[in-house]
LOZA-665483 format. One record per residue (C-alpha): x, y, z; residue number from 1; residue in one letter. Coordinates in Angstrom, 1 decimal. Each point is the difference from the previous one (the first is absolute). Example, Ala and Ser with C-alpha at 12.3 -4.5 7.8 and 13.67 -1.06 7.14 Angstrom:
BEGIN
((12.3,-4.5,7.8),1,'a')
((1.4,3.4,-0.7),2,'s')
***
This chain:
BEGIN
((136.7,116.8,70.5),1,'x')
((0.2,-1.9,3.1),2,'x')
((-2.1,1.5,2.1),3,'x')
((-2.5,-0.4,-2.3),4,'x')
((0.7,-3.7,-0.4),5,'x')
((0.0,-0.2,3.5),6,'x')
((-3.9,1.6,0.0),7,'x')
((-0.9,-2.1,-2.4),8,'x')
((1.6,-3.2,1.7),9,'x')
((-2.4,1.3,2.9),10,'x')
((-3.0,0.3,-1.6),11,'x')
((0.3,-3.7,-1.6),12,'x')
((1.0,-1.7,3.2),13,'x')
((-3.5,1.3,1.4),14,'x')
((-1.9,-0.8,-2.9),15,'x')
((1.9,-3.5,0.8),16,'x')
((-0.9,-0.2,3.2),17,'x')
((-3.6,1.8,1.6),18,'x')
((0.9,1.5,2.7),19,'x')
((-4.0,0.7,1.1),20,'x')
((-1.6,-4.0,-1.1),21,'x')
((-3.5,0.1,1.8),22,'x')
((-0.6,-3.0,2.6),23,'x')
((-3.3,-0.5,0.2),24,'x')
((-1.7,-1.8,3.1),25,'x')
((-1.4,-3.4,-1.2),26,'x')
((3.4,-0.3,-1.4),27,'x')
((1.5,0.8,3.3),28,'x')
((-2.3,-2.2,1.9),29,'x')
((0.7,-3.0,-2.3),30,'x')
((4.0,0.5,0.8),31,'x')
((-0.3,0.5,4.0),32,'x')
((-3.7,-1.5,0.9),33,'x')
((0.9,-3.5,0.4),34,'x')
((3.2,0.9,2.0),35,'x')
((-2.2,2.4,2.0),36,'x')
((-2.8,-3.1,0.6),37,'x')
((2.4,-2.3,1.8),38,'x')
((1.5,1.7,2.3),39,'x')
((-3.1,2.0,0.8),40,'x')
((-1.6,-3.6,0.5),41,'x')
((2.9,-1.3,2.1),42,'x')
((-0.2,3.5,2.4),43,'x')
((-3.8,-0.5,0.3),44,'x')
((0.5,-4.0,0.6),45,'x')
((2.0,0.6,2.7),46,'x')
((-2.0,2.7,1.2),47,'x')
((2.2,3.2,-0.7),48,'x')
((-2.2,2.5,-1.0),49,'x')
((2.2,3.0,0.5),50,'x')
((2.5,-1.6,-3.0),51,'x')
((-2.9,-1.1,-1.8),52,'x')
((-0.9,3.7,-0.5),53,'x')
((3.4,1.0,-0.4),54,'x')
((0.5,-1.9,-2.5),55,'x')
((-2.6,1.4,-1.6),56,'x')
((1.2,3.6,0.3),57,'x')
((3.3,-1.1,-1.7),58,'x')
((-1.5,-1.3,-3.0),59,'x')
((-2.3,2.8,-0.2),60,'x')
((3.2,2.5,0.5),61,'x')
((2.7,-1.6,-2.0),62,'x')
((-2.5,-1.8,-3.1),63,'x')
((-3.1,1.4,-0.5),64,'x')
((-0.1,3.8,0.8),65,'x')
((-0.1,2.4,-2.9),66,'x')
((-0.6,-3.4,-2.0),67,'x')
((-2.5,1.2,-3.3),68,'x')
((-3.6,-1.6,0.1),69,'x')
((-0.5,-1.3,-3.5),70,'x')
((-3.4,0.9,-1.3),71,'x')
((-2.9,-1.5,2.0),72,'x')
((-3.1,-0.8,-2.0),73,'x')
((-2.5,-0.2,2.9),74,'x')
((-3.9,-1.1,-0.6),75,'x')
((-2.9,2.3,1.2),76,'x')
((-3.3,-1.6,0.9),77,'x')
((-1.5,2.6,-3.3),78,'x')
((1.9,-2.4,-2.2),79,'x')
((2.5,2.6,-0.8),80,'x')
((3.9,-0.1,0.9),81,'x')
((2.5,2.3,1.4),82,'x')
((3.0,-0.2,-0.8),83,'x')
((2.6,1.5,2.8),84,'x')
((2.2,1.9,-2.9),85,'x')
((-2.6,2.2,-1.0),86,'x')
((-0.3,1.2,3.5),87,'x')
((1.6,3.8,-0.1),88,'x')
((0.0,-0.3,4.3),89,'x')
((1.9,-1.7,2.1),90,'x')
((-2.4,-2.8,1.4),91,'x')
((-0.5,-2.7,2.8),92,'x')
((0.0,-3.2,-0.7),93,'x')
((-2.1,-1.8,2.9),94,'x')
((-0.9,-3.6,-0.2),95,'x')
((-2.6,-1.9,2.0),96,'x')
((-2.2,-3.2,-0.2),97,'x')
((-3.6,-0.4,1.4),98,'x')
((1.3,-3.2,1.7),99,'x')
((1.8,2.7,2.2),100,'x')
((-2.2,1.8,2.7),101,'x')
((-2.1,3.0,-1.8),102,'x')
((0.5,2.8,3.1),103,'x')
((-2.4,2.5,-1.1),104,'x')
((2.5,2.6,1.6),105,'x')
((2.8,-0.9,-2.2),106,'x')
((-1.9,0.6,-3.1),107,'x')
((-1.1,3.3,1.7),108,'x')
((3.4,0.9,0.3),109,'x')
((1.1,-0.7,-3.4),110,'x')
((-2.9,1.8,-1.2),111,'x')
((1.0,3.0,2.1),112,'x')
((4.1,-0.3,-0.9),113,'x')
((-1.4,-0.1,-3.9),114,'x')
((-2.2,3.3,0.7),115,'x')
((3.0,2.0,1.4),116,'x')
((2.6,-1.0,-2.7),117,'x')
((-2.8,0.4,-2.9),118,'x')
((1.3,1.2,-3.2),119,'x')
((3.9,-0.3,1.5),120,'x')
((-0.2,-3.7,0.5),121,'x')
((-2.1,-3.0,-1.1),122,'x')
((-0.9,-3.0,1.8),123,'x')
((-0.5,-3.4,-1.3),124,'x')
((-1.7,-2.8,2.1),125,'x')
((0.9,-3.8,-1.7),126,'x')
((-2.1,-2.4,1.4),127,'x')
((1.2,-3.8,-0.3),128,'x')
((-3.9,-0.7,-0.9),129,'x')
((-2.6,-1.1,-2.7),130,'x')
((-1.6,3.2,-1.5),131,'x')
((-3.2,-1.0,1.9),132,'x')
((1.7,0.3,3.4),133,'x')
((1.2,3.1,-0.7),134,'x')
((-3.2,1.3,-1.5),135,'x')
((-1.3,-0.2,3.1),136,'x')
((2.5,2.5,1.8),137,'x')
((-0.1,2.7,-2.1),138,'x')
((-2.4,2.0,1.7),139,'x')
((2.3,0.5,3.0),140,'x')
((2.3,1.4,-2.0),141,'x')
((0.4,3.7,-1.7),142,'x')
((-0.3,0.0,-3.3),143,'x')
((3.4,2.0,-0.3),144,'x')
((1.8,-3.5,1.3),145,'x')
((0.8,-2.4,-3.0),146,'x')
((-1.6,-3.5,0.8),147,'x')
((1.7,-2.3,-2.0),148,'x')
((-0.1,-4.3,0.2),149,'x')
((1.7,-2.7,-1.0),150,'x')
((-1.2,-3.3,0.1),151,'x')
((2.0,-2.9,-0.3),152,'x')
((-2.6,-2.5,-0.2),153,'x')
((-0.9,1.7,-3.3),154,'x')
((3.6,-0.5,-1.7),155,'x')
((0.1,3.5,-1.3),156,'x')
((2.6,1.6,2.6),157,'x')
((3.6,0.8,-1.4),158,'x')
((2.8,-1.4,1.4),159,'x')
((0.6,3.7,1.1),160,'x')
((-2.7,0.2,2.3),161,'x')
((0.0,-3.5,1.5),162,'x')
((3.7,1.2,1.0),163,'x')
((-1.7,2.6,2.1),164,'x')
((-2.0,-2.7,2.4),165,'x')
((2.1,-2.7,-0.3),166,'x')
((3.2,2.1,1.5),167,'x')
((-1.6,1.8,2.9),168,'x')
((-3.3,-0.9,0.5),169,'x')
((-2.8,2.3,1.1),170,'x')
((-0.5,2.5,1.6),171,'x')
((2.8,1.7,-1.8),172,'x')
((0.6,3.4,-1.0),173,'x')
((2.5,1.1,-3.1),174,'x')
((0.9,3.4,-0.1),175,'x')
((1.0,1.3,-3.7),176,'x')
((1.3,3.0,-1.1),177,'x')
((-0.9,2.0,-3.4),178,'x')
((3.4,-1.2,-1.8),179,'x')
((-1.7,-4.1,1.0),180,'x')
((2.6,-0.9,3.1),181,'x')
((-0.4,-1.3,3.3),182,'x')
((-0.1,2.0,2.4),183,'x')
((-0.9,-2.0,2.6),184,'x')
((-1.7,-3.0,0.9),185,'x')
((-2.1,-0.8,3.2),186,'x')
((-1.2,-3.4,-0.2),187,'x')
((-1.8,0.2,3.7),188,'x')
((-2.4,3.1,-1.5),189,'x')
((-2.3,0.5,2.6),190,'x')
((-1.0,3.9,-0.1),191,'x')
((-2.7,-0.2,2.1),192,'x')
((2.1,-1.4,2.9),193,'x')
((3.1,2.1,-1.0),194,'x')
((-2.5,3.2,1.3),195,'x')
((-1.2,-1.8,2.8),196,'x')
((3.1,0.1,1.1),197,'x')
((2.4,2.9,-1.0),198,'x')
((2.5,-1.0,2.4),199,'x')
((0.6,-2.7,-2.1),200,'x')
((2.8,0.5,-3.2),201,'x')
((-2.6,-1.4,-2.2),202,'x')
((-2.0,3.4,-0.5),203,'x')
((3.2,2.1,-0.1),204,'x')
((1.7,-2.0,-2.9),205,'x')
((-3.1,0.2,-1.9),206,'x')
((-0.7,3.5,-0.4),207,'x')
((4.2,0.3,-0.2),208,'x')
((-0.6,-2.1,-3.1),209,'x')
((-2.6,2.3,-1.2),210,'x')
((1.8,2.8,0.3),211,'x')
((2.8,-1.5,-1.5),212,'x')
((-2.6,-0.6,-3.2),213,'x')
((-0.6,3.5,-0.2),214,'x')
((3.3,1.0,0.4),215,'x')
((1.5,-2.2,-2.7),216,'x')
((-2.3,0.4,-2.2),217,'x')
((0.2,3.9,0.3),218,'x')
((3.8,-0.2,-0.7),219,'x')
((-1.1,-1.7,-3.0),220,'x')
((-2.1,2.3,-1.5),221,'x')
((2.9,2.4,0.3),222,'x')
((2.7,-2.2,-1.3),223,'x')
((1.8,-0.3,3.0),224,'x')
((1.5,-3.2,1.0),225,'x')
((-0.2,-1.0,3.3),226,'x')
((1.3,-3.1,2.2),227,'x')
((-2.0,0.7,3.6),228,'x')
((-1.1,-2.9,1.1),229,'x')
((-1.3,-0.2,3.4),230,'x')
((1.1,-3.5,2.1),231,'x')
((-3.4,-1.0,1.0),232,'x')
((-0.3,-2.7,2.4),233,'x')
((-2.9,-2.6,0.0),234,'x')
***
């Protein structure tokens, strides 16, 4: 009998105690932001940009990667929503704001990165702007791209979303798997500069970080658990 007291001491002790709890990242960036803030304001006060952006790279590392994305619920300029859980893909998460110089290019190249990952991953573009605004950008972009807003002005943005701007700013770029973590986060998203330059680490770590979509959420799909995870540097 005691081996099977001992099994079934086991089993309750994990019932007890989860061993797999999900963190998920607003929750993370309420625990470490405000830590983060102040000492990334000190570093740039005094000029020290190389800590300020390695600072950065530690909280993304050791707080917010393979964090879960609670469920978005993200406006279209049709009136309808999307909500990021119903999304089968893994997906993009860029945000931007009109205020923010509108390079033609860039939009070109999102358009373009959205055509070559069509049907494998989706891309969402949140502008920090009133439907109107953002109405009037939709043209430039393919209609496979998810233009979503939020406008605070309006009162109707969750806190969710208004964690989104008000932790990195724009332009940013999430990148989400299919299982709803972080992957990575680039809160400099320039694409368009990132190919005018491919010497730069920029281009390199973002289509690492595609691939890396595609490759976890192919394990996925197949049951396989998997803990790659590429150290991208920003």
């Amino acid at each position: 009998m005691r081996p099977l007291f001992t099994i079934l001491s086991f089993g309750y002790a994990l019932l007890a105690f989860p061993q797999d709890s999900k963190v998920y990242f607003d929750d993370a960036l309420t625990q470490h932001l405000p830590s983060y803030n102040i000492q990334s304001k000190i570093a740039i006060n005094n000029y020290d940009f190389k800590q300020a952006d390695s600072l950065f790279s530690l909280l993304l590392k050791n707080h917010l990667k393979n964090t879960y994305i609670p469920n978005l619920k993200l406006n279209k300029i049709s009136g309808e929503t999307i909500e990021t859980d119903s999304l089968k893909n893994p997906f993009l998460l860029i945000t931007k704001a009109s205020w923010n110089l509108q390079d033609k290019r860039e939009i070109r190249a999102i358009n373009d990165m959205a055509e070559l990952y069509k049907g494998q991953i989706d891309v969402i573009v949140l502008y920090w702007d009133s439907k109107k605004v953002v109405k009037s950008l939709e043209k430039q972009y393919n209609d496979i791209i998810h233009l979503v807003y939020s406008d605070e002005s309006e009162n109707k943005s969750s806190y969710l979303i208004k964690t989104f701007k008000h932790s990195f700013g724009v332009p940013a770029c999430f990148f989400i798997s299919g299982t709803k973590q972080l992957v990575d986060l680039n809160k400099k998203f320039e694409l368009y500069q990132e190919i005018s330059n491919p010497k730069s680490s920029g281009i390199a770590s973002t289509y690492r970080n595609l691939a890396l979509l595609l490759f976890k959420n192919e394990m996925s799909k197949k049951g396989t658990i998997t803990t790659l995870d590429e150290d991208t540097s920003h």
